[in-house]
C-alpha positions as CSV (number, residue, x, y, z in Angstrom):
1,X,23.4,9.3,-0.5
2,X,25.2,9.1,2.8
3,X,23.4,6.1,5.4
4,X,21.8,9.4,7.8
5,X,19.9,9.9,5.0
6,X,19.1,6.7,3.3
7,X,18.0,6.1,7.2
8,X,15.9,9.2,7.1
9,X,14.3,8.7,3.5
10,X,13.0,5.5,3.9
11,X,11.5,6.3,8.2
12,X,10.0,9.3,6.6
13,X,8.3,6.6,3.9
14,X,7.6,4.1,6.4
15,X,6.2,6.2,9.5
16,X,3.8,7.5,6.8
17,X,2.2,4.2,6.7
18,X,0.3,5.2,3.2
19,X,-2.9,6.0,4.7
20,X,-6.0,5.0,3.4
21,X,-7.2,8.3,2.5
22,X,-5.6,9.1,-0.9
23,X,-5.6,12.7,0.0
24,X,-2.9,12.9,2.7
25,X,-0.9,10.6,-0.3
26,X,1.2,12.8,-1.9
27,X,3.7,13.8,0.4
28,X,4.0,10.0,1.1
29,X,4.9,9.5,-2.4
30,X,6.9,12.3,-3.0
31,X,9.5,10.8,-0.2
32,X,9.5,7.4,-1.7
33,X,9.7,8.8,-5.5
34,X,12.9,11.4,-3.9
35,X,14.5,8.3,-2.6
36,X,13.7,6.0,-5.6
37,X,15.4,8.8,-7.9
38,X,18.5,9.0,-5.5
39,X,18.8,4.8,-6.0
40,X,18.4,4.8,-9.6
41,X,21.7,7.5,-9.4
42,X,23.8,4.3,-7.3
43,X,24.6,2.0,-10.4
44,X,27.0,3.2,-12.9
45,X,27.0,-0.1,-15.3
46,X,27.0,0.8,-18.7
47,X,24.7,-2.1,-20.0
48,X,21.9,-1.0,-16.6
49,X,22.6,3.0,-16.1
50,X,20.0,3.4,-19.5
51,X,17.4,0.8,-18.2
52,X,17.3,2.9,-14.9
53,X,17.3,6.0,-16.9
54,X,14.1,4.8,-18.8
55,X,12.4,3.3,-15.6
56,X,13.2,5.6,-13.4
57,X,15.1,9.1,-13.5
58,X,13.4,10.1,-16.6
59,X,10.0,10.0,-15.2
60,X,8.9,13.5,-13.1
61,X,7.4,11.3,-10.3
62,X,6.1,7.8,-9.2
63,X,3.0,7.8,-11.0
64,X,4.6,7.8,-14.5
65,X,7.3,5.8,-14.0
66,X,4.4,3.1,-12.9
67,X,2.0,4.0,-16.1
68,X,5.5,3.8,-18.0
69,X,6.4,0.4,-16.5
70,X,3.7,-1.2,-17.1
71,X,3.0,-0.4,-20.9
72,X,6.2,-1.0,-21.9
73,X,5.8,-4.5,-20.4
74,X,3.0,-5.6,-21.5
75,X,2.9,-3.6,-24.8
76,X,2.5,-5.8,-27.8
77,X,1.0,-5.8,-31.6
78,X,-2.5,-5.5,-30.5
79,X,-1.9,-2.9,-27.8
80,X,1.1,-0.3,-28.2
81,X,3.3,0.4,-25.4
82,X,2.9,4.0,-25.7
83,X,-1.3,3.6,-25.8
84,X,-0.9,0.7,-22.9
85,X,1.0,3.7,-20.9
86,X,-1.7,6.4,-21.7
87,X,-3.8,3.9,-20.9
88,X,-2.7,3.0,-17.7
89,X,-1.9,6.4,-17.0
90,X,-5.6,7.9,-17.5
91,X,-6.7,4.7,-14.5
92,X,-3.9,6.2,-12.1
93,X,-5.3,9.8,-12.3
94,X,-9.0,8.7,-12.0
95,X,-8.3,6.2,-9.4
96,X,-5.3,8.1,-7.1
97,X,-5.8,4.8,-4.8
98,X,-4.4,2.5,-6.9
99,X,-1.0,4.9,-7.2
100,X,-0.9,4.7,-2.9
101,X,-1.5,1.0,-2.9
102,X,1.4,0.4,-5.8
103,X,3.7,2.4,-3.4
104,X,2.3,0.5,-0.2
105,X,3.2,-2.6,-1.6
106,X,6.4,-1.9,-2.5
107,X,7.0,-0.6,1.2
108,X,5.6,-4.0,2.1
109,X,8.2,-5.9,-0.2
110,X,11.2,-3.6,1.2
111,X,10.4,-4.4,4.6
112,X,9.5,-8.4,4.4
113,X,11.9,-9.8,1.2
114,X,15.5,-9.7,2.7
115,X,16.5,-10.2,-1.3
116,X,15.3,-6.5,-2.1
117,X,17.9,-3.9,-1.1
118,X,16.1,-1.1,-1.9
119,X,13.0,0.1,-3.7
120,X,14.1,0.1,-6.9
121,X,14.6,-3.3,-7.4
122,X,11.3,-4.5,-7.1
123,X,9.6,-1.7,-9.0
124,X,12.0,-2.8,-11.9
125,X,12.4,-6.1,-11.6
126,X,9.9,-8.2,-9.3
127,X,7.6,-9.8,-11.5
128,X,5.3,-10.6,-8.4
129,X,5.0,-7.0,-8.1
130,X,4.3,-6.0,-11.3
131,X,2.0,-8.5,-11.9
132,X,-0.2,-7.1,-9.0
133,X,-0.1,-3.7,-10.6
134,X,-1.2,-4.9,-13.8
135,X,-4.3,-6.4,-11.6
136,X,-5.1,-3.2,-10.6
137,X,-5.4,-1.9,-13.8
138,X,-7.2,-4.5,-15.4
139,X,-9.3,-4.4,-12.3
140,X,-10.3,-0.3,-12.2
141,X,-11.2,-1.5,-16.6
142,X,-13.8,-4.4,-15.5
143,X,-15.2,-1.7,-13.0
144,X,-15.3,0.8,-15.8
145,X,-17.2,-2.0,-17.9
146,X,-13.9,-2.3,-20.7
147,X,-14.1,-5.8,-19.4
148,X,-12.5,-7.2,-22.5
149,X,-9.7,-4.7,-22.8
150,X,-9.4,-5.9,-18.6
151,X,-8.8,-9.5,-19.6
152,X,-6.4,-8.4,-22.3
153,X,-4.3,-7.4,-19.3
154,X,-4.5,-10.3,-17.4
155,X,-4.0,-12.5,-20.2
156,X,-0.9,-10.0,-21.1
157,X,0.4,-10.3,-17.3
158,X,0.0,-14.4,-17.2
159,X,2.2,-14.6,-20.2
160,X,4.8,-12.6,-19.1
161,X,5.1,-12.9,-15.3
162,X,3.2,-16.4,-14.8
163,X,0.8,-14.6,-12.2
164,X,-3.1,-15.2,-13.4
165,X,-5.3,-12.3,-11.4
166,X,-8.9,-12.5,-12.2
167,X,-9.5,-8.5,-12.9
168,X,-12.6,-9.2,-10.5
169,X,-11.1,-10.4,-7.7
170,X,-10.8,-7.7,-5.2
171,X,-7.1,-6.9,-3.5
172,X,-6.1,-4.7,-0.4
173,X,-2.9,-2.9,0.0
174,X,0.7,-4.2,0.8
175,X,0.7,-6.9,-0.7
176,X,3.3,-9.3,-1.4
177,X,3.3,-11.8,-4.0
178,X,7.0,-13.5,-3.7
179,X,8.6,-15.1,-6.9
180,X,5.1,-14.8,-8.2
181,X,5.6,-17.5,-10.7
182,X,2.3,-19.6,-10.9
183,X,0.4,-17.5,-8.5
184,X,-3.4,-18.2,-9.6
185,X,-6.2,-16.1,-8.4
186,X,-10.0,-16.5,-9.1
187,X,-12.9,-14.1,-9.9
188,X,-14.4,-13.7,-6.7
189,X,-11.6,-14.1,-4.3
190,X,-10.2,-11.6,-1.5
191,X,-7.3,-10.8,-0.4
192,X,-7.1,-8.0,2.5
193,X,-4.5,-6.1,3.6
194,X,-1.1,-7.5,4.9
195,X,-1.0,-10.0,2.8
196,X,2.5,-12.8,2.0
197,X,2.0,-15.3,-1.0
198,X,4.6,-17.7,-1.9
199,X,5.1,-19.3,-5.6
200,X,2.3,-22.1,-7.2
201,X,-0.3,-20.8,-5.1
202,X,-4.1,-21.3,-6.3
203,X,-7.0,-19.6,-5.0
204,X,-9.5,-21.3,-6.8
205,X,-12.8,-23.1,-6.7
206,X,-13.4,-26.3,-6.4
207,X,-15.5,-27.2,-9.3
208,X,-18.0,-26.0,-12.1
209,X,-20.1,-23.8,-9.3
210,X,-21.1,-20.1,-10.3
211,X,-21.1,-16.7,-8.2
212,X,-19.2,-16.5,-5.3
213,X,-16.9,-19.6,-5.0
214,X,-13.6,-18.7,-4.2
215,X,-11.5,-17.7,-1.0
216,X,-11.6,-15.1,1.0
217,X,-8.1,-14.1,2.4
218,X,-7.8,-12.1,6.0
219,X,-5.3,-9.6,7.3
220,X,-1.7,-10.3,7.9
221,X,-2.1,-14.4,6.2
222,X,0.8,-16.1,5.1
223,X,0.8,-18.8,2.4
224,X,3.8,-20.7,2.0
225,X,4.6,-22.2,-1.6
226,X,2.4,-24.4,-3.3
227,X,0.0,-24.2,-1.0
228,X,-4.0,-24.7,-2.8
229,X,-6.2,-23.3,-1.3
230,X,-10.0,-24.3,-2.9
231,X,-13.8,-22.9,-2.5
232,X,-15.2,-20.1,-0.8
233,X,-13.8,-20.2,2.4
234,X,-12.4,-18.1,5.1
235,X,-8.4,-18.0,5.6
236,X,-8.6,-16.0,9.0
237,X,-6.5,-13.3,10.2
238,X,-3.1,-14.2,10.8
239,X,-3.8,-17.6,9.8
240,X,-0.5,-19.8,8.6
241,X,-0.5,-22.0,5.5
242,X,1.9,-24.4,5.4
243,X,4.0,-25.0,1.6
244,X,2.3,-27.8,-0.2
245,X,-1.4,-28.1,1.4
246,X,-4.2,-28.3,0.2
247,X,-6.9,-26.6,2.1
248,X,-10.8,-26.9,1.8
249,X,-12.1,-25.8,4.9
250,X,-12.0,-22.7,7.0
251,X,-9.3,-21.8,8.5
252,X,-9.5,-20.0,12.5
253,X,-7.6,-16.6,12.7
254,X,-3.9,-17.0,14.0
255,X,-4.1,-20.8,13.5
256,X,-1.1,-22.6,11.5
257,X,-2.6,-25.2,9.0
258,X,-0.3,-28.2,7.2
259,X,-0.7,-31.4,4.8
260,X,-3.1,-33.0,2.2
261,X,-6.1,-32.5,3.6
262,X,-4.9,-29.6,5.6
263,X,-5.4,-30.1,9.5
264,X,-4.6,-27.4,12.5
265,X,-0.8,-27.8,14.2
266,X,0.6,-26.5,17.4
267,X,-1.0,-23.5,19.1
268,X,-3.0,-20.7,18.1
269,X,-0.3,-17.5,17.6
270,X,-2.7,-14.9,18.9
271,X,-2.2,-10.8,18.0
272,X,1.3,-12.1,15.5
273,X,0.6,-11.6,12.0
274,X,2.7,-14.6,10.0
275,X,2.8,-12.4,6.5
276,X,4.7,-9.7,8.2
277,X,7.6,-11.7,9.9
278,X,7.5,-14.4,6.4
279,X,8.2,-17.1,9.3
280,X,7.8,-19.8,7.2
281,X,8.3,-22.2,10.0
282,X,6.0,-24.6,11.2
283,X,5.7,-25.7,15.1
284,X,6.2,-29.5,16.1
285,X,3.8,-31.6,14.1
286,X,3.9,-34.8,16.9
287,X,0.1,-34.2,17.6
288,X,-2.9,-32.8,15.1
289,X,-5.0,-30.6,17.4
């Protein structure tokens, strides 16, 4: 694939913006899954060409491949690959949304990791992104009321990606969970759209309490690695959070938040949306505002 096209594929994907009405989907996907096909054709390593063969090219579109991906990963003795892939498979055709948000957050990753160089890449190999695609899985089976075949899933995604995703907790679209490794999130968290999370992050509660008692995560957040963030409290949109704190309070919209407790820094980045940019960057912290 010459660059005009490359160029052309992947505007064609991203002007589509993968619109929250699953309807108007298809066409979206059938441009990423055309370019993701074309990809898989680029490598001609002996030891890869049948590993893209499997994940990719031998699939007849994007949804399969995914169903495929996933049971083959998290396949084991007391759940069959090929019966985790049926599985999976029969959730992506009664819930086409959770096919458009797999493919909107692998547009998201393309766009904000500069170590992905294409779309295949993640899809095969980013155990962030995986991980959330398990989630939504395990999450559409606690909504069905197979709760305990749900936490099989998580279970099955903790020990092999080292992401924990309560299957209650409630995800938007584009999401991008980067490294992934130690990523904890609990029952009743959210996390909205246009979201960036670094490694060893915790979303969890601060104690023993029941019902709703994790946070609540707004558009466009960032949280940079090892950040905890504890309770049920807002992280507002845009909001920063600097690697390492530990935050138990509220946090403004478009406000940059640092240290152990965490405390507001510099000025407030109105209308920028930190997860987008993954400007990791923190302003001058002479004065705590």
């Amino acid at each position: 694939m010459d660059a005009a096209t490359h160029d052309g594929a992947q505007a064609a994907v991203k002007a589509s913006h993968f619109d929250e009405d699953s309807s108007i989907c298809a066409p979206q996907l059938n441009v990423l899954w055309q370019q993701m096909t074309q990809q898989a054709c680029v490598c001609h390593d002996p030891l890869v060409k049948g590993l893209l063969a499997t994940g990719v090219r031998s699939h007849s579109d994007f949804s399969s491949a995914l169903a495929a991906l996933i049971g083959r990963k998290l396949g084991d003795r007391s759940v069959a690959s090929d019966a985790l892939a049926e599985l999976v498979k029969e959730g992506l055709d009664a819930e086409p949304d959770i096919v458009c948000a797999a493919a909107a957050d692998l547009l998201a990753i393309r766009e904000r990791d500069p170590a992905c160089p294409d779309f295949v890449t993640p899809f095969l190999f980013f155990k962030g992104y995986q991980a959330v695609q398990t989630y939504r899985v395990a999450h559409w089976l606690w909504a069905e009321g197979r709760r305990h075949l749900a936490l099989h899933l998580q279970s099955r995604a903790s020990e092999l990606f080292a992401v924990d995703i309560h299957p209650s907790a409630r995800l938007g679209r584009r999401i991008l969970f980067d490294h992934g490794t130690g990523i904890v999130v609990g029952e009743t968290c959210i996390i909205e759209d246009d979201v960036s999370i670094l490694q060893n992050v915790t979303l969890g509660g601060t104690g023993k309490h029941s019902g709703d008692r994790h946070p609540k995560v707004r558009r466009g957040v960032l949280i940079g690695a090892g950040a905890k963030v504890l309770g049920n409290i807002e992280i507002g949109e845009g909001a920063k959070i600097g690697a390492g704190s530990i935050v138990l309070e509220p946090v403004p919209p478009f406000t940059t938040v640092v240290g152990n407790p965490a405390r507001k820094v510099g000025v407030r980045h109105t209308g920028r949306m930190p997860a987008l940019n993954m400007d990791q960057t923190l302003p001058p912290i002479d004065y705590i505002i």
